[in-house]
N, C-alpha and C positions, 0 to 999 in steps of 0.2 A: 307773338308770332315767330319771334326767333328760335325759341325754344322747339314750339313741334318742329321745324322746319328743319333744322338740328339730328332732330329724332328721325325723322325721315331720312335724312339722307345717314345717318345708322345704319338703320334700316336698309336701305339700299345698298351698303358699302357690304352689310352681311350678307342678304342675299345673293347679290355678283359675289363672292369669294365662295358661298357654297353653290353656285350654279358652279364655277371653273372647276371646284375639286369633285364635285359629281361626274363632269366630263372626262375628266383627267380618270378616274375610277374606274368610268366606264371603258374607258380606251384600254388602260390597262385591264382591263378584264376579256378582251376581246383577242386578245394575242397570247402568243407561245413562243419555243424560243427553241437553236438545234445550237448544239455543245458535240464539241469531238476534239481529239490529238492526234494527229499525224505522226507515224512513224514510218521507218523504214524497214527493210527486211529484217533485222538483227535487231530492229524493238527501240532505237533509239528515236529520239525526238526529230524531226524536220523543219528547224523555223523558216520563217518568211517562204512559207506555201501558199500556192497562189488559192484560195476559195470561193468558189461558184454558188450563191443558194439562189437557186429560180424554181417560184410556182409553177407549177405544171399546169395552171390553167389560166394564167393570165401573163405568163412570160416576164414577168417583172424579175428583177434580180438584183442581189446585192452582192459585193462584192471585196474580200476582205485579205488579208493573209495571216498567218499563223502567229503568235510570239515566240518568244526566244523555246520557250518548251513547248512548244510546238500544236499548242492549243488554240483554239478559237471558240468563239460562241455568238452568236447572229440574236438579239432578242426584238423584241414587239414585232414579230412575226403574224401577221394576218392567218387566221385560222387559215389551212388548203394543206394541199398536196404537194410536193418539194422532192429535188435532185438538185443532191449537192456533187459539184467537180470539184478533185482536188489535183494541185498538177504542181510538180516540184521538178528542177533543173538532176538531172541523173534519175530520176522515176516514170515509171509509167501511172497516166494519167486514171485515177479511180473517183469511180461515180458512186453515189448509195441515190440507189431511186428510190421514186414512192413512198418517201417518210411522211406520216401524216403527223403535220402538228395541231395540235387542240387549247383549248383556251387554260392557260392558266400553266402549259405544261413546260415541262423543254427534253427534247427528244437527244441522244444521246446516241452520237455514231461513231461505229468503229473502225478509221479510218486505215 
């Protein structure tokens, strides 16, 4: 009796680890991701820029700021519609609207 009982709970131990990395797959399969660098007028970098990315149709937002070279990147992004703010101390504040992100992608703005 020990023995199948053993077996079983195998069994079960493999099945839960392939149910979670099935979910995990799917989730990452269902997002996208938006990448950019901030610069300024004369093309240099912008760190610690302040970054806006909100769905356009559910308001939700996240919010980040730049590194040292002036990049960023937002990923597992729910598929939708997005406008991102970027707004740095000495700059005027720029938007890129209506970026669609798609599954699997990462959209790429030129800030």
């Amino acid at each position: 009796m020990l023995r199948s009982s053993g077996f079983l709970n195998r069994i079960s131990v493999r099945f839960l680890a392939l149910s979670i990395f099935s979910a995990v797959l799917a989730f990452a399969q269902s997002t996208g991701a938006v990448q950019g660098t901030v610069t300024d007028s004369s093309g240099a970098a912008v760190p610690n820029a302040a970054i806006t990315v909100r769905d356009v149709n559910t308001s939700q937002e996240r919010k980040l700021s730049t590194d040292t070279g002036g990049s960023y990147l937002v990923s597992s992004l729910p598929v939708g519609t997005y406008r991102i703010e970027v707004k740095a101390a000495g700059m005027a504040q720029t938007v890129a609207d209506n970026l669609a992100v798609s599954v699997g992608t990462t959209v790429i703005v030129k800030n």
